[in-house]
Phi, psi and omega in degrees: 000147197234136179224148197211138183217133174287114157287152157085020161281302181311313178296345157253016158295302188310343207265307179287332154310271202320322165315302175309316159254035184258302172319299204300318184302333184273319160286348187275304217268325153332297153320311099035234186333299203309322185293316174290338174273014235203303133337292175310292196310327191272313177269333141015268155296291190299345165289319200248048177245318170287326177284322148342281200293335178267007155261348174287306189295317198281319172266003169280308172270020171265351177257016172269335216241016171279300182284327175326291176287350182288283200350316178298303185331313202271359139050043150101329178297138158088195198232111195296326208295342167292285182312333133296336151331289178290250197012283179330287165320310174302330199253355152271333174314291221279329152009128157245161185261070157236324183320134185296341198228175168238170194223124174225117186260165146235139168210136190059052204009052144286127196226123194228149205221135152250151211283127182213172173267010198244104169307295190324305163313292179315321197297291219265322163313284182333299195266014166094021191288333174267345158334322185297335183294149189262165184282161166053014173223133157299127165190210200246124187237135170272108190237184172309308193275012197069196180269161190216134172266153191212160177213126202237136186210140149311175176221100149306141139226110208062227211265332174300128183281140160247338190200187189207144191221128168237146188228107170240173161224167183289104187278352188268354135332303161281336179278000159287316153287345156304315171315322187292336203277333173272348172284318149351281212291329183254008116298012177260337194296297181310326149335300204277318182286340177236052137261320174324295193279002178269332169299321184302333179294304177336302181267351167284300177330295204297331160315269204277032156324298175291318178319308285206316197265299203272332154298323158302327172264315148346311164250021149210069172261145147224185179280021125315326199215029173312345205251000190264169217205139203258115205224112160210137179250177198117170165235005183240234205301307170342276173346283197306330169327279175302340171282293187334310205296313195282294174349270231286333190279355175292332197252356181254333162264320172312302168304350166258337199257339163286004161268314195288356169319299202286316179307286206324304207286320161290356160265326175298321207270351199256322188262020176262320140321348172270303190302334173261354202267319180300297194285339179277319168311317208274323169314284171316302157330282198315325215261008237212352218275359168266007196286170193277158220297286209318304160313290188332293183324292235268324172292301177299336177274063126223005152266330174311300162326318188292322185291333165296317197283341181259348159282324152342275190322301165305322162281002160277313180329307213283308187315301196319310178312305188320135177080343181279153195283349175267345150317330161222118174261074187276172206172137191274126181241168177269164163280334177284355213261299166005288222275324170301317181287318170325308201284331226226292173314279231261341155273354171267358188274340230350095174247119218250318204274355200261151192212144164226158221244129193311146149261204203218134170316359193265184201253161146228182174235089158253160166267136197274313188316297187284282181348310184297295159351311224251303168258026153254341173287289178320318167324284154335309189296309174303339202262293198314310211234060194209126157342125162329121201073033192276155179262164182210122179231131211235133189249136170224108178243160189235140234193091180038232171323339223229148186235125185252092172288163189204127172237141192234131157236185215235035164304162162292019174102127151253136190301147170309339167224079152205010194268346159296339177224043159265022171243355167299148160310141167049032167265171188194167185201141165332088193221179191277010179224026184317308221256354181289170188085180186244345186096341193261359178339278201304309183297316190298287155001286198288323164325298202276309188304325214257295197316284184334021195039027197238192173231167165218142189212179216221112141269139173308117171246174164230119307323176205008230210222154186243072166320100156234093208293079334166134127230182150284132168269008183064343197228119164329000000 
């Protein structure tokens, strides 16, 4: 099993919690404010639209309660509708024409304004703009002059109409202190939101500290390092979080050392039986050389097999190994030195078709083994699943920072959709050998290539395929 991790991906997942919940927070208290002032702004208005009605009301009936007492005063005498007049007239005389609202009496279609400071008021009463208001109810009336509240009342005598008294006032006034009280509010609001989102920046850092801790070891645990443990204190989610994450890395270490357990002992019981099976063919081969061509065969294809079979092994071992800090024993080599022991491995398998190309002194900090391991199997891959005489020429160079190997052979080629997953265990594509090999060549390859910190990919040749292998040289 291969375990692999992106640095710096957890903190910036974590990184990406914290923004996220910097937003949500910044939208809850946006919303928030915009609702209380939109309140605010809405009671305001309805405060000072009440104290409007309650001076519009207050001078309608002080002047009911004007004409009322001349009328007793005048106790049946005289011409009562003159006497409302005067009333009338008296009690506008006392008026000042600064007052936010107007007073419009009629009596004997007679029509009297009192003095305001809003022409436009003055204006739309004098010519009869308030008629329109129903008696004996408050309410809004739309004119030239805007909107306006208004209160409309008869004037009796006894049972007799005698007159209509309307008291309006100006709505745009109160909608200005409301307007004023919300321009306030959203500057104490805005104040207020970003002292808001900066404690929220604060306290989410510090919430999700541990998070931030338990993602940093998440992502760089490996099967090197099952044994480290995640120390966070508390009790509530987090914590219980982080007891898990170590349970699991406990079963998880347990379950590798009970695999590399399984291996060691089926590599041991599978190559001391190969290893005697190998040597009883070479026996026979010797003692065998007059035997007829079909024996001869028949002896070499199952050495051949063993030797596929001793190669199996080694690439489960190697997987098995992958990811533990004892996986690579690197060490500064030259590329000629490299390219020579390649060259000393590829004549003893003796691949007649294979050239490897001289290098050049300068060093990397490679594991030699495993590197080698790695690109013989590509070698191999190249031989195995390619038409008999296929060539393989394999370059090993240092290419600025990066030391490239690159092995090519002029084979048929891997298809365009098997080349994303031909470094999975046990893929394979339709080829005229499609069944030689372990499937695992390749995986091992990618294996060795990753713990070095490097990469390998597959390029397109005409004719065949291009292994290229990319590391760090680690070395001046």
């Amino acid at each position: 099993m291969v375990l692999r991790t992106t640095a710096g991906e957890g903190p910036l997942r974590t990184g990406r919690l914290h923004r996220r919940l910097i937003g949500i927070s910044a939208l809850a208290l946006a919303a928030s404010f915009v609702i209380g002032m939109l309140l605010t702004f809405e009671l305001v208005l309805v405060n000072e639209r009440s104290n409007l009605d309650r001076s519009l009301m207050r001078q309608r009936d002080h002047l009911e309660a004007d004409v009322r007492e001349r009328l007793a005063e005048a106790d049946g005498s005289g011409d009562r509708t003159q006497v409302i007049i005067g009333v009338v007239e008296d009690f506008l005389a006392l008026e000042s024409p600064t007052n936010p609202y107007v007073t419009d009496v009629v009596v004997d279609g007679l029509r009297f304004t009192s003095g305001t400071r809003s022409r436009k008021l003055g204006v739309v009463a004098s010519e009869g703009g308030l008629d329109v208001a129903p008696v004996d109810r408050l309410t809004t009336v739309h004119t030239v002059a805007g909107d306006l509240r208004a209160v409309r009342a008869t004037l009796l005598d006894g049972d007799r109409v005698v007159g209509v008294v309307t008291v309006a006032g100006e709505l745009g006034p109160a909608r200005e202190e409301a307007f004023a009280a919300l321009r306030r509010l959203a500057g104490a609001g805005a104040a207020g939101l970003s002292i808001g989102l900066l404690f929220v920046w604060f306290a989410s850092r510090r919430l999700l500290a541990p998070l931030s801790a338990l993602t940093a070891a998440a992502a760089s645990t490996d099967a090197s390092r099952l044994r480290s443990r995640v120390d966070i204190a508390g009790d509530d989610e987090v914590a219980v979080l982080a007891d898990e994450f170590n349970a699991m890395l406990g079963r998880l270490d347990q379950a590798t050392a009970e695999r590399e357990q399984f291996l060691a002992t089926i590599s041991h019981e599978i190559r001391t039986p190969i290893a005697v099976a190998r040597g009883s063919i070479e026996i026979a081969e010797g003692n065998l050389t007059d035997a007829p061509a079909d024996v001869r065969l028949a002896l070499q294809t199952a050495r051949s097999e063993l030797d596929r079979t001793t190669r199996l092994v080694g690439d489960l071992l190697a997987l098995g190994r992958t990811g533990h800090g004892d996986f690579l024993h690197r060490r500064p080599t030259a590329l000629s030195a490299l390219a020579v022991e390649l060259e000393i491995r590829i004549d003893g398998l003796g691949l007649d078709t294979v050239t490897v190309a001289p290098a050049d002194d300068s060093l990397a900090d490679i594991d030699v083994d495993r590197l080698l391991q790695a690109v013989l199997n590509c070698v191999l891959n190249g031989i195995e699943h390619n038409p008999p005489g296929t060539t393989v020429d394999v370059t090993i160079e240092r290419e600025g920072p990066e030391l490239v190997i690159r092995v090519v052979d002029d084979g048929m080629g891997v298809p365009d959709e098997a080349r994303d997953r031909i470094f999975d265990p046990f893929a394979r594509w339709p080829s005229e050998r499609s069944a030689d090999g372990s499937g695992l060549g390749l995986t091992v390859v990618d294996a060795v290539v990753t713990a070095h910190e490097g990469n390998v990919r597959i390029l397109a040749n005409a004719p065949g395929t291009v292994v290229e292998i990319r590391l760090p040289t680690g070395a001046a």
